[in-house]
C-alpha positions in Angstrom: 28.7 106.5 -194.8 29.1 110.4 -196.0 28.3 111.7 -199.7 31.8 111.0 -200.8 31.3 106.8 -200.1 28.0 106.8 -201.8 29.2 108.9 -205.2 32.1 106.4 -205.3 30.6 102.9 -204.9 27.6 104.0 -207.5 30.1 104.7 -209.9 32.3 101.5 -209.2 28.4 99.9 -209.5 28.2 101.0 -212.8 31.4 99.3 -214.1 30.9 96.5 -212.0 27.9 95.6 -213.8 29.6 95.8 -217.4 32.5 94.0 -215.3 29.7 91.2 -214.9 29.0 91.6 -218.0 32.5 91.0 -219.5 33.2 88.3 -217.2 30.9 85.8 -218.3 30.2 86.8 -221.8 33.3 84.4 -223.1 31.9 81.3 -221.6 28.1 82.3 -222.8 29.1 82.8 -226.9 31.5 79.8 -226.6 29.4 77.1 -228.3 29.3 79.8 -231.2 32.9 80.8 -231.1 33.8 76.9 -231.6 31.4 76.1 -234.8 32.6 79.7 -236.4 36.0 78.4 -235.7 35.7 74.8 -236.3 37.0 74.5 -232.7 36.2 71.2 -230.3 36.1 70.9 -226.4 40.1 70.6 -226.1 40.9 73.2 -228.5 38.0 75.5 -226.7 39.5 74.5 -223.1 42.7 75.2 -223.9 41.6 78.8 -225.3 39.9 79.3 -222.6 42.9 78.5 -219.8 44.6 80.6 -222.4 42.8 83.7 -222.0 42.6 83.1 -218.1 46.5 83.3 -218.4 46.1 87.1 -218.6 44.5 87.3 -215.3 48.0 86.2 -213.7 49.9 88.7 -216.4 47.5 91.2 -214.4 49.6 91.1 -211.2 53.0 93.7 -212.8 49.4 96.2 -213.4 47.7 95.6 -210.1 50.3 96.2 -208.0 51.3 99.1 -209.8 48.8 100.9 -207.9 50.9 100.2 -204.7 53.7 102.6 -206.3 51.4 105.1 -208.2 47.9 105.0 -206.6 44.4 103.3 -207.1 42.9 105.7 -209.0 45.1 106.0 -212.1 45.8 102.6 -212.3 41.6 102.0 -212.4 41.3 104.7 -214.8 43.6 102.9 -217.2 42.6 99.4 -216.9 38.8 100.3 -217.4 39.9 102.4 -220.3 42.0 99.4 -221.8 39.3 97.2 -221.4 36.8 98.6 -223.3 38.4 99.2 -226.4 39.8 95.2 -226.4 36.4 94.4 -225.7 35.2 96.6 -229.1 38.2 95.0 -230.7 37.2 91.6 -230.1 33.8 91.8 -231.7 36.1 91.9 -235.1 38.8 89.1 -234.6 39.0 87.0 -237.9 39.6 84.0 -236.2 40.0 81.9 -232.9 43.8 82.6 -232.3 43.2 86.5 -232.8 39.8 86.2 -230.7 42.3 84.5 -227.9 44.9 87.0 -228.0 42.5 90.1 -227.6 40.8 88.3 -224.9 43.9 87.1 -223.1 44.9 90.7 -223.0 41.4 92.3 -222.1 41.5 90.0 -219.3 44.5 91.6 -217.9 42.8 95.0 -217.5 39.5 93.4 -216.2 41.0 91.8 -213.6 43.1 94.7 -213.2 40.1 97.3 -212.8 37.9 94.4 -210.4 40.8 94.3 -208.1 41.6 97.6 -207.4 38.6 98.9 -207.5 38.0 95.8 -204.3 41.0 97.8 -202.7 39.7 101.3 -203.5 36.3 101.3 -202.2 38.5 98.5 -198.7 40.3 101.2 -198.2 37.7 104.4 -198.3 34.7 102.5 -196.7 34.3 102.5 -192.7 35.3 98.6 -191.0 31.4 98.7 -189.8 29.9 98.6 -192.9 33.0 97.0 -195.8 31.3 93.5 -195.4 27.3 94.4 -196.5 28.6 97.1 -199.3 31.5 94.9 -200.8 28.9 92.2 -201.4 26.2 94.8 -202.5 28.9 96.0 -205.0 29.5 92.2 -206.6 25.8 92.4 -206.4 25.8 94.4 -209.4 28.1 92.5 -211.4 25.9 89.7 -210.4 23.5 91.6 -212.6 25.6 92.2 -215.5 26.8 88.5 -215.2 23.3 87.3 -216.4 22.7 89.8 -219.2 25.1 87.8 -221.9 22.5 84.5 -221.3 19.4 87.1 -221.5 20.5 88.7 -224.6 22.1 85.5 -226.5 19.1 85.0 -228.2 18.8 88.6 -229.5 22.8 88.8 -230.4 22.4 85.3 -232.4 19.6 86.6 -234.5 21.6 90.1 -235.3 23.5 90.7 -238.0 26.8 90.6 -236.5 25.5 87.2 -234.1 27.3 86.7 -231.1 29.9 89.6 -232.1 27.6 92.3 -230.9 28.1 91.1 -227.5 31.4 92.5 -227.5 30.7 95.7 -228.5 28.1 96.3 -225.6 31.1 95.3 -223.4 32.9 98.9 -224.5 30.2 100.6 -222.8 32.7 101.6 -219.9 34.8 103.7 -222.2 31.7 106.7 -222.3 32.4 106.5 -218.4 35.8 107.4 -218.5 35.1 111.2 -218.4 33.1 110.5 -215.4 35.2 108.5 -213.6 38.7 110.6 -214.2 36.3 113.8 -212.4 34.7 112.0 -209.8 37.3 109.1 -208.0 39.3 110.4 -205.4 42.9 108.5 -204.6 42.4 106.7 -201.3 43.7 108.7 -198.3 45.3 105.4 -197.0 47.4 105.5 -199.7 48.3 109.5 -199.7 48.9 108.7 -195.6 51.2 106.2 -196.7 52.6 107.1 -199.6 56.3 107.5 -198.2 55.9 103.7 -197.0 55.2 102.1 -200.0 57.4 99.2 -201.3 59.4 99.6 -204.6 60.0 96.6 -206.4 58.6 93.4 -206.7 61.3 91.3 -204.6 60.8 93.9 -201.8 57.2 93.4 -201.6 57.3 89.3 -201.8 59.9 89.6 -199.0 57.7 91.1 -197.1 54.6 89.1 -197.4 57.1 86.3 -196.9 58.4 87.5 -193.4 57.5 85.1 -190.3 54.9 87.3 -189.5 52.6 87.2 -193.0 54.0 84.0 -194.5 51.1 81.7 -193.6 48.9 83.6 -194.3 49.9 85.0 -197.6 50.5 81.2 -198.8 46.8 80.4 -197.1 45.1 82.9 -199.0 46.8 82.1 -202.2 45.6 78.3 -202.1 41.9 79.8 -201.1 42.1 81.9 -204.2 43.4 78.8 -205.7 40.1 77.0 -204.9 37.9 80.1 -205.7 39.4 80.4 -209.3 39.2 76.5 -210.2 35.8 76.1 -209.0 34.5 79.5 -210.2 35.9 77.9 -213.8 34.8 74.4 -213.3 31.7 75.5 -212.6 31.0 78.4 -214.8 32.6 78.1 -217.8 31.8 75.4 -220.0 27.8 75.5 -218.8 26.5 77.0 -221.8 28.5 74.4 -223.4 27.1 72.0 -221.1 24.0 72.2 -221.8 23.6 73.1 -225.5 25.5 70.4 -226.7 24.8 67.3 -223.5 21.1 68.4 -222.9 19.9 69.6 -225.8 18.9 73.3 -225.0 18.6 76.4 -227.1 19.4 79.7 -226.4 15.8 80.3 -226.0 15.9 78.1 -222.9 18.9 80.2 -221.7 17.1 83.8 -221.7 14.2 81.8 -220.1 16.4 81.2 -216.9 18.7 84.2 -217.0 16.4 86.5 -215.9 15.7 84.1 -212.4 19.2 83.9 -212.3 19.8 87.2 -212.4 17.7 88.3 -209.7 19.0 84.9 -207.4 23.0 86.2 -208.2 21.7 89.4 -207.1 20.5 88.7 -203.6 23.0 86.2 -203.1 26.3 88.5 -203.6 23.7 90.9 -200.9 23.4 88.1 -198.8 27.4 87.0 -198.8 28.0 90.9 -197.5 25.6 90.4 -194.5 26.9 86.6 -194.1 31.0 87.7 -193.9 29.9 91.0 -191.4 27.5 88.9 -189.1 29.4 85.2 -189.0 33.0 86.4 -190.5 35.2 85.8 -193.8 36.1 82.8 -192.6 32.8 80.8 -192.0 30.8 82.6 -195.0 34.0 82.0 -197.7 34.0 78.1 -196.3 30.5 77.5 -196.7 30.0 79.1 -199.8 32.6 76.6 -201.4 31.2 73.4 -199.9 27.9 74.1 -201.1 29.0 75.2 -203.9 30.8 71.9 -204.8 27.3 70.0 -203.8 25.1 71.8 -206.2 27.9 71.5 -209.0 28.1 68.0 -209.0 24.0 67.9 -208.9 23.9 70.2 -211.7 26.1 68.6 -214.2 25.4 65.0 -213.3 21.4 65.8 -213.6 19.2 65.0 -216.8 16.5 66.8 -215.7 16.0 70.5 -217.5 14.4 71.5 -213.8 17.1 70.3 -211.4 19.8 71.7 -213.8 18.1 75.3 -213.9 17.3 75.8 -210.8 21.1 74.5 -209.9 22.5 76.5 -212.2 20.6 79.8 -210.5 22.1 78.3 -206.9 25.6 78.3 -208.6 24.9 82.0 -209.8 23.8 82.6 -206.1 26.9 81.1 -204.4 29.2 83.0 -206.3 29.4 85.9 -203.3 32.3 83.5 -202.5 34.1 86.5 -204.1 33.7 89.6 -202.5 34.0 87.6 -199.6 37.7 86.1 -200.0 38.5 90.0 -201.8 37.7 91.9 -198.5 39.4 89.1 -196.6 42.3 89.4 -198.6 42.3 92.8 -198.4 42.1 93.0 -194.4 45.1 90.3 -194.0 48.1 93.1 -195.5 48.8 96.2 -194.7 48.3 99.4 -196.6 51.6 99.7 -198.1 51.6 95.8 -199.9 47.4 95.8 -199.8 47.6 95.8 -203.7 50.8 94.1 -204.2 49.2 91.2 -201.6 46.1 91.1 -203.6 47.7 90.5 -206.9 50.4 88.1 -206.0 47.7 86.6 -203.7 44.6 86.1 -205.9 46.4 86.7 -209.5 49.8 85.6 -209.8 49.4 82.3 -207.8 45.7 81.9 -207.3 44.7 82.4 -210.8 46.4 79.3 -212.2 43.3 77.7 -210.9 41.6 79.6 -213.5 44.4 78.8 -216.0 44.4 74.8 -214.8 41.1 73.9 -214.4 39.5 74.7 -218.6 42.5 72.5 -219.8 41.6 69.9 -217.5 37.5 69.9 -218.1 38.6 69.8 -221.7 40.7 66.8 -221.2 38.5 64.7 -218.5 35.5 65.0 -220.4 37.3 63.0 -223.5 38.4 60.6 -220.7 35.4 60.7 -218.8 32.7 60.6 -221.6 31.8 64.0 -221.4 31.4 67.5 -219.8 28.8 66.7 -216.6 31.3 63.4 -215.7 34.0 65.8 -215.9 32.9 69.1 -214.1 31.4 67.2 -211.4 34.6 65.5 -210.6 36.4 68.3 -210.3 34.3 70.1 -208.3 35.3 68.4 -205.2 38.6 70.4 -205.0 36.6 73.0 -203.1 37.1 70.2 -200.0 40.4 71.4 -199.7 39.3 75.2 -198.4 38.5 73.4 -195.3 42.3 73.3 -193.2 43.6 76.7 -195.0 40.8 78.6 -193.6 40.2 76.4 -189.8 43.9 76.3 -189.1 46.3 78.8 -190.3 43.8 82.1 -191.6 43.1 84.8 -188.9 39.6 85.7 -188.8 39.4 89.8 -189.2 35.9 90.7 -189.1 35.7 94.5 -188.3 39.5 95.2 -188.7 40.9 98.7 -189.0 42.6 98.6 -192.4 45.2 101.6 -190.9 46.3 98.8 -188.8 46.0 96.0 -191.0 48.6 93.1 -190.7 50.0 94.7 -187.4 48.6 92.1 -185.5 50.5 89.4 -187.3 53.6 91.5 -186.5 
């Protein structure tokens, strides 16, 4: 790796951690948002699939960067993002909170995924792997700050609002960031390739030659997005109102969660270069699903902490399935593959699964029942990544896709 690769990822480090951050920081103040707003586990699920919405919205942004590059398209959605993020930390009630979110998520997911294809494209094949999950590593960090500082936000003057403003941080990087981020040069190279429209580029990616494979990835992203959800989300509700913790108890385990997310988005890098995408996204889900159903079925304050750090561990299922998705297209449709992929179809998992917590755990008698049920989705990864996805450990992106042709 020369100077150029190292300036770049340490800046994409920087607003991956606030990414983190951003990420999470719904799902942390959620118990809060729904007594401010007199709000109950179906109205909060179905604000919560709402706002996940957006993150399919974000596929007509993402693969804008297909027609007018990577780095403007970043540059926006990181800028976009951290003013809805300000804004929120003002909304008068849950139906304005909702909107603002909905829409911030469209630039966050916007600025995550092309900033995945950015540093794909710029890194060398040797080395994508380890640095991809070094680079989630640090939203890993910023993922854990919302639990750490819930305590501190609560007691504030503006409670669980100030959150929100900390989450604009990005916008004094802006300056930075427009100076220092060069466009990748497999996009310049293939500039005069690049697919116009929207039908164009689904036609492609539904050719013979990319078809299953664009549908497997899309039902992996699928899995990812209604576990990740399942899983993630309603914790803090989980646990606060089922068993009886404070946000005290939170900051107590967010720092050992912190420093477990950490090494285990490190240790997904090294897993995805040494056994491949397919073998470290696979077992990542099925142990993933094993410790979900242990954590929200447990009454124990022990076994559900130090499940609930596993589950912060296990989430390097991401940069995993975004550098797989990434080496499956070519350059031309990389982004366009990516959003249609992971955001327009694979993100209803996301939008699915919060409406469906919220319902199962009236039917079910609450939220563990619920979330431990729906965990075992994550069984279904097992044929779409054994018999129809490629494995492409160590692929050349410039030729990316060619050997599906």
């Amino acid at each position: 790796m020369n100077r150029q690769h190292w300036i770049l990822f340490s800046l994409l480090a920087v607003v991956f951690v606030v990414e983190g951050f951003d990420v999470n920081l719904a799902n942390v103040v959620l118990p809060y948002v729904g007594k401010e707003f007199a709000a109950g586990p179906a109205q909060l699920g179905r604000a919560l699939s709402t706002m996940a919405l957006g993150a399919v919205i974000a596929f007509f942004v993402i693969r804008m960067a297909d027609l007018h590059g990577r780095r403007i398209i970043l540059l926006g959605a990181v800028t976009g993002f951290s003013l809805l993020s300000i804004a929120t930390a003002f909304a008068p009630d849950l139906r304005t909170f909702v909107l603002l979110q909905f829409v911030a998520r469209i630039m966050l997911v916007t600025q995550i995924t092309v900033a995945y294809v950015l540093l794909s494209e710029t890194l060398p094949a040797a080395r994508r792997g380890r640095m991809m999950g070094l680079l989630a590593a640090f939203a890993s960090m910023g993922a854990a700050l919302p639990a750490l500082l819930l305590q501190t936000a609560v007691d504030s003057r503006l409670g669980w609002r100030s959150l929100f403003i900390l989450g604009g941080l990005p916008l004094l990087m802006v300056p930075l960031l427009a100076v220092t981020v060069r466009e990748s040069d497999l996009f310049r190279i293939g500039r005069s390739e690049r697919s116009q429209s929207i039908r164009v580029q689904l036609s492609e990616l539904l050719t013979p030659s990319l078809r299953g494979r664009f549908l497997a990835i899309s039902g992996v992203w699928f899995i990812v997005n209604f576990w990740a959800a399942t899983a993630m989300f309603f914790f803090t509700y989980y646990v606060l109102q089922s068993r009886q913790w404070s946000a005290h108890d939170l900051q107590l385990v967010a720092p050992l969660a912190l420093v477990a997310s950490f090494a285990g988005y490190v240790a997904a890098g090294v897993l995805m270069d040494r056994y491949g995408r397919r073998a470290a996204a696979g077992g990542l889900l099925l142990v993933g699903m094993c410790v979900t159903v242990v954590c929200y079925r447990s009454q124990s304050f022990a076994v559900i902490a130090a499940t609930w750090i596993v589950l912060q561990t296990l989430q390097g299922v991401w940069p995993v399935v975004y550098t797989y998705t990434s080496e499956l297209f070519p350059t031309r449709i990389r982004a366009a593959a990516n959003g249609l992929a992971h955001n327009f179809l694979g993100r209803w998992g996301m939008v699915a699964a919060p409406a469906l917590v919220g319902r199962a755990a009236e039917s079910l008698g609450g939220m563990g029942p619920a979330v431990a049920t729906l965990a075992l989705v994550n069984l279904l990864v097992i044929p779409l990544l054994w018999w129809v996805l490629p494995e492409t450990r160590g692929t050349d992106l410039s030729q990316a896709g060619s050997a599906a042709a």
